[in-house]
GUPA-280043 format. One line per 10 residues: number of its first residue (from 1); their letters; for each residue x, y, z of C-alpha. Coordinates in Angstrom, 1 decimal. Layout:
NUM = a = X/Y/Z | ...;
END
This chain:
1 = xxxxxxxxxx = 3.3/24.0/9.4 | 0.3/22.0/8.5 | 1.6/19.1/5.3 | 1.0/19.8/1.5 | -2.4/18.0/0.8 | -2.0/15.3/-1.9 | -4.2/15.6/-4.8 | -7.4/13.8/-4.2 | -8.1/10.3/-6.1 | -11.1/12.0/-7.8;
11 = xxxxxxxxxx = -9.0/14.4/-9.6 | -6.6/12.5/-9.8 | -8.7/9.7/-11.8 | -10.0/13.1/-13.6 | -7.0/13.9/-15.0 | -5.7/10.8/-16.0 | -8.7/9.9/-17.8 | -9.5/13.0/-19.4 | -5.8/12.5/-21.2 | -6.7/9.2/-22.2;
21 = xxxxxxxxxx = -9.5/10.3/-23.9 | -8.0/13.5/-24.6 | -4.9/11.4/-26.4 | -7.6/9.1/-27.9 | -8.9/11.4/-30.0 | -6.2/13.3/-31.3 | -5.3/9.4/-32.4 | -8.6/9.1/-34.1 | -8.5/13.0/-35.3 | -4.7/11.6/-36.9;
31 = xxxxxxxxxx = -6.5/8.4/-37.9 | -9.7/10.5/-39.5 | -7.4/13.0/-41.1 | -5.2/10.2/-42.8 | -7.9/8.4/-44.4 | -10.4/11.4/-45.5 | -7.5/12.2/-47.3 | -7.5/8.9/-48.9 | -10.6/8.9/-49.7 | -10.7/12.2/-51.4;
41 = xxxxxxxxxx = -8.1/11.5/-53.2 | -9.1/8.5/-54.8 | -12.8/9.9/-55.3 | -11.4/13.4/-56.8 | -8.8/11.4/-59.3 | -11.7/8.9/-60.3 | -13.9/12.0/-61.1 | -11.1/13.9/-63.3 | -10.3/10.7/-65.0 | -14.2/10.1/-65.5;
51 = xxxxxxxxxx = -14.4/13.5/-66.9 | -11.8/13.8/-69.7 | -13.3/10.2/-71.0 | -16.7/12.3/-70.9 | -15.4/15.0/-72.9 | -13.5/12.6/-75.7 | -16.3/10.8/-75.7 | -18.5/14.2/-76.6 | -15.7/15.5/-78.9 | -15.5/12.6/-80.9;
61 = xxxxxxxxxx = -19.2/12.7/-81.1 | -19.4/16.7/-82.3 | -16.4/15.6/-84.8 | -18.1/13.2/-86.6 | -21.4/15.2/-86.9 | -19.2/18.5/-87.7 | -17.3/17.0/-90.0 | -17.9/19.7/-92.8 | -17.8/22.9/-89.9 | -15.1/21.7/-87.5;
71 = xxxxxxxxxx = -14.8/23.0/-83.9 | -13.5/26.1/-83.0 | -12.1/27.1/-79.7 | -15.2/27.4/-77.2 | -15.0/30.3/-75.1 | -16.0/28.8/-71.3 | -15.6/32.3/-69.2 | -19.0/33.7/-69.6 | -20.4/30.5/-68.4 | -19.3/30.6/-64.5;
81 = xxxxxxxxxx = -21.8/30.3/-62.3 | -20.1/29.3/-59.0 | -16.9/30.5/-57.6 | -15.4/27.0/-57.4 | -15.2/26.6/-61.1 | -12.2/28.6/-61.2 | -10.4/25.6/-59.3 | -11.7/23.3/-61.4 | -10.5/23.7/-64.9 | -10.4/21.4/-68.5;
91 = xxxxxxxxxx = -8.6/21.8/-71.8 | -9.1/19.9/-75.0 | -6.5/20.3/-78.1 | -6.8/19.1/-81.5 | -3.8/16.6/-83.0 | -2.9/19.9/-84.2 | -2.1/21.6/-81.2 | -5.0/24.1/-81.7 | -7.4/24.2/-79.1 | -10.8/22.6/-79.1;
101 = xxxxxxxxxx = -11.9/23.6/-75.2 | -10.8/25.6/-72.6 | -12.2/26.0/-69.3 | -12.0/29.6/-67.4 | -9.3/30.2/-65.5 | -7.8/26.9/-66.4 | -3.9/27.4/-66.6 | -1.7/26.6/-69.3 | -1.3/23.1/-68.6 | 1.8/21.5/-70.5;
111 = xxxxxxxxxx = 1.9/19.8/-74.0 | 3.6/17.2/-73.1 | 2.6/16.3/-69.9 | 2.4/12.3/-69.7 | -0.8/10.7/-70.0 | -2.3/9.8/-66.3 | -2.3/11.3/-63.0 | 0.6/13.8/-62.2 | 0.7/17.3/-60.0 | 2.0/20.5/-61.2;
121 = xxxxxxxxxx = 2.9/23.5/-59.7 | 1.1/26.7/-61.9 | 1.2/30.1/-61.2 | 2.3/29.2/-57.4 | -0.5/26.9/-56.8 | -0.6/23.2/-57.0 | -2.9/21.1/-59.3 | -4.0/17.8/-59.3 | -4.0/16.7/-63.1 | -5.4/14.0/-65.6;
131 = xxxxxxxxxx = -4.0/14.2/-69.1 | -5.7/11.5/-71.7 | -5.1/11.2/-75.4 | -7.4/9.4/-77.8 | -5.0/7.0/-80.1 | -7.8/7.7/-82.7 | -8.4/10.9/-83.4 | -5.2/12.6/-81.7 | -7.5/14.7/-79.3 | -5.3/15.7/-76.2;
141 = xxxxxxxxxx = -7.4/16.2/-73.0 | -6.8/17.5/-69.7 | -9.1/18.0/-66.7 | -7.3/19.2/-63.1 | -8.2/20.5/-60.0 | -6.5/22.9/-57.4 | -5.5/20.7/-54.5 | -6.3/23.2/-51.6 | -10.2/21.6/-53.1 | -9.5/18.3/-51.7;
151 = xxxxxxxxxx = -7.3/19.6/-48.4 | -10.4/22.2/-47.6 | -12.6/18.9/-48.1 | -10.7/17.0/-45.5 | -10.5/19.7/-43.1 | -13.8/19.7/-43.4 | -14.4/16.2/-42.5 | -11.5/16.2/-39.9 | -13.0/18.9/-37.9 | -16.7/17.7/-38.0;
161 = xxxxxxxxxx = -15.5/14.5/-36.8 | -13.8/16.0/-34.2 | -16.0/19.1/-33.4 | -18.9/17.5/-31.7 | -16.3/14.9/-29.9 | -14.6/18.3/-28.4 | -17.7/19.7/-27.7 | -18.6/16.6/-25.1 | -15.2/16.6/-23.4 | -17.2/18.5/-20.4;
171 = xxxxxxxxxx = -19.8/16.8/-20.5 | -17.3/13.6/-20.0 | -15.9/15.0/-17.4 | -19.1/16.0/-15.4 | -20.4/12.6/-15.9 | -16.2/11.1/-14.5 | -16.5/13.4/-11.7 | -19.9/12.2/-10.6 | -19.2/8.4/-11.3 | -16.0/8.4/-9.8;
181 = xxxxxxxxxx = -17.3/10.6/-6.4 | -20.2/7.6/-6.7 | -17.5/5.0/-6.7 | -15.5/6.5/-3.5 | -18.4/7.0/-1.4 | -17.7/3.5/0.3 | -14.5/4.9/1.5 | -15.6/7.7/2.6 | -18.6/5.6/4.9 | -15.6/4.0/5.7;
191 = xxxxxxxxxx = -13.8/6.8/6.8 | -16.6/7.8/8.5 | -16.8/4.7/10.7 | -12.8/4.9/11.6 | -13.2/8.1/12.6 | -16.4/7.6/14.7 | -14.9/4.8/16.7 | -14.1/5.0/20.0 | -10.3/4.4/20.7 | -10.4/2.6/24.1;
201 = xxxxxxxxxx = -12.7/0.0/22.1 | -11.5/-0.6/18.4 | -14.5/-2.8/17.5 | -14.2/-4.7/13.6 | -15.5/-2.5/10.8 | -18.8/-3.8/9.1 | -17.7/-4.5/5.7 | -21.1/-6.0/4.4 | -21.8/-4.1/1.0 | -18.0/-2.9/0.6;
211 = xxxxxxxxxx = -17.2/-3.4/-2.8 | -14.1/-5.9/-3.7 | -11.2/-3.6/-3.6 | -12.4/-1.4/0.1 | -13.5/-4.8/1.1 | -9.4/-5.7/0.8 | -8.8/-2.3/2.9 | -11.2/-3.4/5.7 | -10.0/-6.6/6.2 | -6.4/-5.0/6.5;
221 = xxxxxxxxxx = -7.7/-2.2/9.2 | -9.6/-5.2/11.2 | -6.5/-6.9/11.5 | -4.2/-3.9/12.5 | -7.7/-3.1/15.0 | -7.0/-6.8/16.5 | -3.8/-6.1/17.2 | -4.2/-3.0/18.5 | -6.8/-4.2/21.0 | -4.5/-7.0/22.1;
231 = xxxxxxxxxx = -1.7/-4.2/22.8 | -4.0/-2.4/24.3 | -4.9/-4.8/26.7 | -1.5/-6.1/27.4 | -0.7/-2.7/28.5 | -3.3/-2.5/30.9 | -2.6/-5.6/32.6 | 1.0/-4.2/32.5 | 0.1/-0.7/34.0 | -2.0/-2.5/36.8;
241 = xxxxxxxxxx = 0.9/-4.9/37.8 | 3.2/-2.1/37.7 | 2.0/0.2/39.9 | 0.8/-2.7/42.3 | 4.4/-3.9/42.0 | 5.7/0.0/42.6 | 3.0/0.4/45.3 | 4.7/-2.9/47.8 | 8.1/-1.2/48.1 | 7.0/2.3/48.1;
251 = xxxxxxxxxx = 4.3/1.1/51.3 | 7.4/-0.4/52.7 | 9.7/2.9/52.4 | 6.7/4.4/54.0 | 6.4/2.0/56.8 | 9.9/1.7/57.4 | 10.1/5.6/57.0 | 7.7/6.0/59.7 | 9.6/3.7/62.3 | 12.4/5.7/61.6;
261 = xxxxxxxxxx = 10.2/8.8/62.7 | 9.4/7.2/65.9 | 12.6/5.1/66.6 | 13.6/6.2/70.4 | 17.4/4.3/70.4 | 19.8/4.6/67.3 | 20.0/0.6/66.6 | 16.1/0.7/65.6 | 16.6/3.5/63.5 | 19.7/2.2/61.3;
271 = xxxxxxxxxx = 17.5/-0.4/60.9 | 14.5/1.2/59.3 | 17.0/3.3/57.3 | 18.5/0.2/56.1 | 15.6/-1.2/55.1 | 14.3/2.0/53.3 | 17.7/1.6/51.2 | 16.8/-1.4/50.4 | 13.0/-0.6/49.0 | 14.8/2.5/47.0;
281 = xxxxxxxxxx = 16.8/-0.1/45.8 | 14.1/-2.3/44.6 | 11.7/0.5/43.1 | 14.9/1.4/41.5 | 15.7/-1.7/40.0 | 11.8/-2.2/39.1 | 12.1/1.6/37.4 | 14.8/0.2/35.3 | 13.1/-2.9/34.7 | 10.0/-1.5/33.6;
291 = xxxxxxxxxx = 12.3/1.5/31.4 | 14.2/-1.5/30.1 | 11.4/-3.5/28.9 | 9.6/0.0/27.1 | 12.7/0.4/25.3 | 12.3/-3.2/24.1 | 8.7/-2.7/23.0 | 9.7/0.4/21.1 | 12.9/-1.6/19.0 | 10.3/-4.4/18.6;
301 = xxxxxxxxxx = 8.1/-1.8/16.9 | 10.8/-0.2/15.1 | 12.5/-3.3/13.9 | 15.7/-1.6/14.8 | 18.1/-5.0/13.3 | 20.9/-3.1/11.5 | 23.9/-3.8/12.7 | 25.9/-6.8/12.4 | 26.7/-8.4/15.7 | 28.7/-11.1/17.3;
311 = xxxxxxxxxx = 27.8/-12.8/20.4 | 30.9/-13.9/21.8 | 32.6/-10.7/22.9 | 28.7/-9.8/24.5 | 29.1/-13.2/26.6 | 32.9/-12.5/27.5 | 31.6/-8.5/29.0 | 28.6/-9.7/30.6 | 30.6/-13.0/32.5 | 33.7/-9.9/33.8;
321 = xxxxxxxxxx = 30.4/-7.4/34.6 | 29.4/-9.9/37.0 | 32.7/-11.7/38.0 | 33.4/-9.9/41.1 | 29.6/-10.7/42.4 | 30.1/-14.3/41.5 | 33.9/-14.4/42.9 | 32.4/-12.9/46.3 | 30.0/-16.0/46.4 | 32.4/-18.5/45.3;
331 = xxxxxxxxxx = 30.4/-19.3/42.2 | 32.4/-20.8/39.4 | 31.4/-18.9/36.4 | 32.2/-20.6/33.1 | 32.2/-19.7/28.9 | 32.1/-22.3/26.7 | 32.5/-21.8/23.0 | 33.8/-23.8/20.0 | 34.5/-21.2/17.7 | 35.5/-17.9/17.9;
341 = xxxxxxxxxx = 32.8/-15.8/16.8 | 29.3/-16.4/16.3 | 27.7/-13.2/14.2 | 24.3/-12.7/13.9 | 22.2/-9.7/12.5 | 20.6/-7.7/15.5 | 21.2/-4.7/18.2 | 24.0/-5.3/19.9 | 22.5/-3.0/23.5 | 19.0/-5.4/23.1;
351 = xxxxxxxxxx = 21.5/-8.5/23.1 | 23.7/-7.3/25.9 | 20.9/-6.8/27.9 | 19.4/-10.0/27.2 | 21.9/-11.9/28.4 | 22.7/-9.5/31.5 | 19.1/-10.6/32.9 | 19.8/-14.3/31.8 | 23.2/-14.6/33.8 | 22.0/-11.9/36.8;
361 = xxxxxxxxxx = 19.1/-14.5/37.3 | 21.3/-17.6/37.3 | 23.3/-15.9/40.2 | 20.3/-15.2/42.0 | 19.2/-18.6/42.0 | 22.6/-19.7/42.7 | 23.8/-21.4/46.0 | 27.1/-19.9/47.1 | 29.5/-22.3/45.6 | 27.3/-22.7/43.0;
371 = xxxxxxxxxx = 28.3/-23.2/38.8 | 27.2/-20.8/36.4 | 27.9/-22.1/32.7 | 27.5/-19.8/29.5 | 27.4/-21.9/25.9 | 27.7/-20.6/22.6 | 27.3/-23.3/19.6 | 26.6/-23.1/16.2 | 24.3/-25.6/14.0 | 23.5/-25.9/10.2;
381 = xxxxxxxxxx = 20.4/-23.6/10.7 | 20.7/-22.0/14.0 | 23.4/-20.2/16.7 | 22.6/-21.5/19.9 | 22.8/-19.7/23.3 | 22.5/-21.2/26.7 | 23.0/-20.0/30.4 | 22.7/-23.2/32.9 | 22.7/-22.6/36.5 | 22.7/-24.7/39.5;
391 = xxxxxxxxxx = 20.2/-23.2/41.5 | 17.0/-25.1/42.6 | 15.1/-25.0/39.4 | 11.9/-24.4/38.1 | 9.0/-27.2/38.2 | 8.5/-27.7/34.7 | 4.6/-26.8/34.4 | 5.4/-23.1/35.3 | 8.2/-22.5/33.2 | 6.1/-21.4/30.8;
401 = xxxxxxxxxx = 4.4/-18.9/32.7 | 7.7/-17.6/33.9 | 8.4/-15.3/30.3 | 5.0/-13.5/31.9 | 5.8/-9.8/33.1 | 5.6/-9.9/37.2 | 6.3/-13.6/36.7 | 8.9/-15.4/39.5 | 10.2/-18.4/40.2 | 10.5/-17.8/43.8;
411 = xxxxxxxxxx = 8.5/-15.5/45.2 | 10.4/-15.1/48.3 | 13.3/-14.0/46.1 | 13.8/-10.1/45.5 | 12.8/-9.0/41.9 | 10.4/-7.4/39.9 | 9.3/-10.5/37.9 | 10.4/-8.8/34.1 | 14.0/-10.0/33.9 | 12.7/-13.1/31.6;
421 = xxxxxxxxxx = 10.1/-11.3/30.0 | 12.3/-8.6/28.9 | 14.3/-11.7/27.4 | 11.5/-13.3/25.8 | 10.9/-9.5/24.2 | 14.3/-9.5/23.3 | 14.1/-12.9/21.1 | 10.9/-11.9/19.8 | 12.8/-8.9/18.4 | 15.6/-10.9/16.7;
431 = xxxxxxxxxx = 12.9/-13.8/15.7 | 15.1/-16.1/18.2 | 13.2/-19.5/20.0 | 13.5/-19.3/23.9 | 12.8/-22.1/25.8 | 13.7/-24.2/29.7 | 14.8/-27.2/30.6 | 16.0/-28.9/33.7 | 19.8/-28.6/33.9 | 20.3/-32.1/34.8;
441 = xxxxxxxxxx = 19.3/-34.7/37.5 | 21.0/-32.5/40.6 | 19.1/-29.9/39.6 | 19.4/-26.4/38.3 | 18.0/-24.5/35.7 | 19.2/-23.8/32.2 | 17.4/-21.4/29.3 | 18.6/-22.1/25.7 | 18.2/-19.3/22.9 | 18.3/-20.2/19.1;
451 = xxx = 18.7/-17.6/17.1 | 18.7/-18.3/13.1 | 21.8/-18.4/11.2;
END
């Protein structure tokens, strides 16, 4: 079953800033709301306070002028024109409690209400109300207003401010979509390269153009390209050695195959069939070679360092896998060690192989009667590994050359040339230092490991 696509990065950019601006504005709308309110309120308590200063001041001005036909009680109702006035309402009373004005639909506000701003609740609806009395003439005066005024005010505002902002959120996101599909198109040109390229030649990517951030992703891809390439062309060097290397003992099988075939006296064919044996034995041992050093390449890729491993039981195993050999030659074989473990981090199978192919090649190059020494030492920074032989040695300007695959020392010896590159592998892995050295003035060979503590 094919995997879940992931949302793309255009809608996912989409989204996320479509609730950015989407929590933006209700911030602002929270903001608006807050301080239209304000606003109204201080503009609607200024204009009822302005008013009942109006009116004293007019009733203190029909007063005097009236002085010998007072006031009566002004009827207000037949004098509504629009259907706010009836939230809007003003009374006026006389010192002695008799009023002087009343508006229509103005409730009965109380008589002693304290002078300034207060709210009421009349008749189940709240009002907003300014009482004022005049220290000089006793008049009592009272203007209010109906509060769901001012809240239908700001909801006014509120949703005008808010209305047209609501009305461009699609637009917005047309115009996100299109910038952000403008601002991938370098990756997918990019893509499009990658994908055109031909895999047996993983040419650099032209990043002229790219902008900063693909720029960052092409120089990344480059790099894994160059070291693809160089893999690549390690293992066609490798694939050409091995199958010239298979091809030598398989012609000989053949050769010695067809001698067998036409062998007329029982002595020439043992022989040939001996020496068949003896190519199966080498393509077999060149099979596991070359099996040996893939599974190496594969816990180098992995980075398969786990475990916990000490390298002292590996040495004591590997010296009694090989005693009897050495024993049958007469070769002293030798473990040296000042302590009693030596742990490292690593894969205990990669080590144990490692040194197999270290100590199998010391008794190769061996002279019967020979030494082979194994050394285990620690340092402040490193544990130390080293297997000296006393064979004839190596000259010291093709040691190098000797960690190469199909690499040998003696070319008239019997091998397939990997054992020491399937070591240096095998240090690579554990980020060890390999290196060779003359064993001493008589001769021999000795290969030293450091692996860090």
């Amino acid at each position: 079953m094919a995997a879940d696509r992931q949302p793309s990065i255009r809608r996912r950019l989409l989204v996320v800033l479509m609730l950015v601006i989407a929590a933006t504005w209700l911030g602002v709308g929270i903001k608006v709301n807050f301080d239209a309110h304000h606003e109204v309120e201080e503009v609607y308590d200024a204009n009822l306070a302005q008013t009942a200063r109006m009116l004293v001041g007019l009733m203190i001005h029909e007063i005097k002028e009236r002085q010998s036909n007072p006031i009566g009680n002004i009827n207000m109702d037949a004098m509504i024109e629009h259907p706010y006035e009836t939230k809007i309402a003003m009374r006026v009373r006389y010192p002695s409690g008799t009023e002087a004005l009343r508006s229509s639909g103005a409730p009965d506000f109380p008589d002693d209400a304290p002078h300034g701003f207060h709210s009421l609740n009349l008749n189940g609806q709240t009002w907003r109300v300014f009482s004022l009395l005049d220290k000089d003439t006793g008049l009592w005066v009272q203007t209010g207003q109906r509060l769901e005024v001012r809240q239908e005010l700001v909801d006014h505002i509120v949703y005008r401010s808010l209305a047209s902002l609501l009305v461009g959120l699609p637009v917005f996101a047309l115009v996100i979509w299109w910038s952000v599909g403008r601002g991938l198109r370098p990756l997918e040109r990019l893509g499009g390269k990658v994908e055109a390229m031909d895999p047996e030649a993983l040419h650099p990517v032209d990043d002229r153009g790219a902008p900063e951030e693909v720029h960052i992703l092409v120089i990344s891809l480059n790099r894994l390209f160059a070291r693809l390439r160089q893999t690549l062309e390690k293992e066609r060097h490798f694939t050409a050695d091995a199958a010239h290397e298979l091809r030598t003992p398989l012609a000989a099988i053949k050769t010695q195959a067809q001698v067998a075939q036409r062998a007329t006296d029982d002595a020439q064919r043992k022989k040939a069939l001996a020496s068949i044996i003896d190519g199966v034995d080498r393509a077999t041992h060149l099979a596991g070679q070359l099996l040996t050093l893939a599974r190496a390449d594969a816990a180098y890729t992995e980075q398969k360092l786990n475990q916990t491993v000490d390298l002292y039981p590996i040495a004591k195993e590997t010296l009694a896998a090989v005693a009897s050999d050495a024993m049958a030659r007469n070769i002293e074989v030798s473990l040296e060690s000042g302590e009693p473990g030596y742990p490292l981090t690593g894969d205990a199978a990669m080590l144990g192989i490692m040194l197999r192919n270290l100590v199998d090649n010391a008794l190769k190059y061996s002279p019967d009667g020979g030494r082979l020494k194994v050394r285990l030492a620690r340092t402040s920074s490193a544990i130390e590994l080293s297997v000296t032989d006393s064979g004839p040695g190596i000259p010291e300007e093709k040691m190098a050359e000797l960690f190469q695959r199909f690499k040998r020392g003696n070319n008239s010896t019997m091998g397939a040339g990997l054992g020491l590159s399937i070591v240096k592998r095998i240090c690579d892995i554990h980020h060890a230092d390999i290196g060779m050295s003359r064993a001493g003035s008589g001769g021999g060979l000795k290969v030293s490991i450091k692996f860090p503590a």
